[in-house]
N, C-alpha and C positions, 0 to 999 in steps of 0.2 A: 125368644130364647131366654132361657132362665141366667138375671144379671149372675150370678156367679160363675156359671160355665161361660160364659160370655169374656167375663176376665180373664179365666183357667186362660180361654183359649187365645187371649191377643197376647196376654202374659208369654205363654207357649210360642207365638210367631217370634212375637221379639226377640226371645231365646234363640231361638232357630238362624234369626236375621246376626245374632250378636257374635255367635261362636259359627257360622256358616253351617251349621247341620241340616238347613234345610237347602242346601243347594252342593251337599258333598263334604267331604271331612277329607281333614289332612291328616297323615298316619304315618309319622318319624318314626324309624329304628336305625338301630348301627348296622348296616351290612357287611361292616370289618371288622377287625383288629388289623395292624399293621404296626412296620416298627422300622427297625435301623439295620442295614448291612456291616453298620461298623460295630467289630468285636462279636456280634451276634445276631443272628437272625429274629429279632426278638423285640419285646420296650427297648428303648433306646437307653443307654447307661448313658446319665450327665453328672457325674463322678460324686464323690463319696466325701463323707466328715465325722471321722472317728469310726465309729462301725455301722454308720447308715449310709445309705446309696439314696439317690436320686435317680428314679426312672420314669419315662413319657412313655404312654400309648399311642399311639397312631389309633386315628378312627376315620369311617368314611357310614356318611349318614346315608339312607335313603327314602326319600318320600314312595311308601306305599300306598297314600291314600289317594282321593278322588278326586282333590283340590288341591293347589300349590301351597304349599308351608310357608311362614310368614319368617323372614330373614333380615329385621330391618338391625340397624345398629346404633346409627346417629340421634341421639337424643329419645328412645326406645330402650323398652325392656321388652318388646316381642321379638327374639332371637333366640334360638335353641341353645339350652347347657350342655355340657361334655363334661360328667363326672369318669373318673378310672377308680379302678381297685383293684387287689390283687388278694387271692387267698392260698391258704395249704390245706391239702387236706390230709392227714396222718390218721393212724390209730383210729380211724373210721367215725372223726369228726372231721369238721371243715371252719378254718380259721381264717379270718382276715388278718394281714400282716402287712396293709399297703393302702393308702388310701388320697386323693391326690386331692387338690382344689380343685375350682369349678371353670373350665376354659369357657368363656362368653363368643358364641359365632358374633361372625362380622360381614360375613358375603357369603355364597353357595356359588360352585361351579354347578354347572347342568350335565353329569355326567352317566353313564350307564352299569354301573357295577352289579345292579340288584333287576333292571329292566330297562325296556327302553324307553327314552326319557322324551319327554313333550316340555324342552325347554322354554322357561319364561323371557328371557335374553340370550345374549350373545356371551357373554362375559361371567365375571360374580356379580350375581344377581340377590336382591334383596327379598329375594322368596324361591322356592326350592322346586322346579315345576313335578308335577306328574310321572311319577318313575323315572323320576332322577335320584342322581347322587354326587355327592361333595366331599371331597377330602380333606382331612385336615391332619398333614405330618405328624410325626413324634416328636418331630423339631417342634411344630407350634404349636400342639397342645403342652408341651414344656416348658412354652417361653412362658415367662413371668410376669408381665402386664398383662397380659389380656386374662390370667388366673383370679379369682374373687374367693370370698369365701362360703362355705359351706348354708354358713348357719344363714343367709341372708337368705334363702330360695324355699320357698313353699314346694314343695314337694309334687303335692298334688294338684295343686292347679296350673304350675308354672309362673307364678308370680313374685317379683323380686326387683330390688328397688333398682332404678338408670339415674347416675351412675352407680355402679358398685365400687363399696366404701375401697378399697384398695388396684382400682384401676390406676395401671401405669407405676406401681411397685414394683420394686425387683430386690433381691436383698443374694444371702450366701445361698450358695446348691442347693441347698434344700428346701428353703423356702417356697411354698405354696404344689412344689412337687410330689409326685408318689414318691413317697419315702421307706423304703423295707430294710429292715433289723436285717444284717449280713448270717448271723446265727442262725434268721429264721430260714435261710435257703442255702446253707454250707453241706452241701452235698456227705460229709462226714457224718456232720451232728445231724441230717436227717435224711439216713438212707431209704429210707422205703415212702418217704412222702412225696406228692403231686399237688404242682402249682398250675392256680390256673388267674388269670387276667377277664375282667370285666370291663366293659364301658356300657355306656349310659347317657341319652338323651331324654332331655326333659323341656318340654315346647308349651307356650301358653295354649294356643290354636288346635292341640293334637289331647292335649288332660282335656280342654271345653267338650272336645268331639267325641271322649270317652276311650280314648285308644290308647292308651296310657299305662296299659299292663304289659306292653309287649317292646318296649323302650332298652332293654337291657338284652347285649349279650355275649357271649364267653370265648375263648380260647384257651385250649392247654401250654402250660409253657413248661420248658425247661431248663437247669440252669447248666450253665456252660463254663467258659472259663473261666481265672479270674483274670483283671484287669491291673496286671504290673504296672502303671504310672500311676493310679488313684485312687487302688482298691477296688473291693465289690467283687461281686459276680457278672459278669455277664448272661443275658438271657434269650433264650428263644421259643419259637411260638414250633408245638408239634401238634402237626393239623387244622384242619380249616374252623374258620367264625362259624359259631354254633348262634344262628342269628334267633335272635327275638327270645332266649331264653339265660337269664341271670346263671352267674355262676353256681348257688345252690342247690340249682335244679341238677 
């Protein structure tokens, strides 16, 4: 065998051996949006500071792929991100007006929202089995410790430093949450526009495997009441998780 191809091809295994493509790939998406009962069916309101509001998404991940996602947390950066956003669309453009920190997994239930599931354990598990799925409330992709920042995460590969610089911070309501301008969703000031909410999982194990394009996806919301004790709007979701496709689409 010619020594070049020779290299091509152990080069090649060991890729195979390093991201598991050769024995089955893992393939993370959101199979929800979800939210809060209280005040709206919708992101959860966690109240307001001058005229911006703080809002969580709820999300429930699910492993589509052929091998268990990799969920560790303790002294690891192979753990899936949870990015939210929020956009309007008016005048027949589409704005973003919402944008949240980066909630870090820590465990995966073995549940079945997307198929049925070939759990890895009994419990929260440090890897996400085979058509399963894992929730993670509005309450705690909101909480403020386990949120990081933006700019620390490679995008495309899934790679980002453990620990993240602002683990176990918490500061005022707005801090590290979706934050949305009250003007941008005042039902007055913009009668004919449509909001919609995004989430977004990003896995080191799922970009290696190539499956990486289909990590994002949307629900319509709508805005509701306001919120007499703290301001805001209150928000709600009209219609079901448009899975595996970003809001733009």
């Amino acid at each position: 065998m010619d020594r070049s191809l020779l290299k091509k091809t152990v080069l090649g295994a060991a890729l195979a051996l390093a991201t598991g493509l050769g024995f089955g790939q893992a393939d993370v998406i959101c199979g929800s949006l979800t939210g809060s009962t209280a005040g709206g069916a919708g992101p959860m309101h966690l109240g307001s500071d001058g005229n911006m509001t703080a809002y969580s998404i709820g999300t429930t991940s699910c492993n589509v792929g052929t091998v268990a996602l990799n969920w560790f947390q303790s002294g690891s950066n192979r753990h899936p991100l949870i990015i939210t956003n929020m956009y309007r669309i008016d005048n027949g453009a589409i704005e973003q007006i919402g944008v949240s920190w980066v909630k870090h997994g820590f465990c995966a239930l073995q549940q079945t929202v997307c198929a049925s599931c070939s759990p890895v354990c009994s419990g929260c598990c440090s890897q996400l089995g085979v058509g399963c799925s894992d929730p993670y409330s509005a309450s705690l992709n909101g909480s403020q410790t386990g949120l990081g920042p933006r700019f620390e995460i490679n995008s495309a590969t899934g790679e980002y430093p453990w620990p993240f610089s602002t683990a176990g911070q918490t500061g005022t309501t707005l801090y590290k949450r979706l934050q949305v301008n009250q003007d941008d969703i005042n039902p007055m000031l913009n009668p004919n526009a449509l909001y919609v909410g995004e989430a977004q999982y990003v896995a080191f194990d799922d970009a290696a495997a190539g499956n990486d394009n289909n990590n994002a996806s949307h629900r319509m919301i709508t805005v509701g009441s306001e919120n007499a004790f703290s301001g805001g709007w209150y928000l709600n979701y009209d219609g079901p998780t448009i899975r595996e496709e970003p809001a733009i689409f």
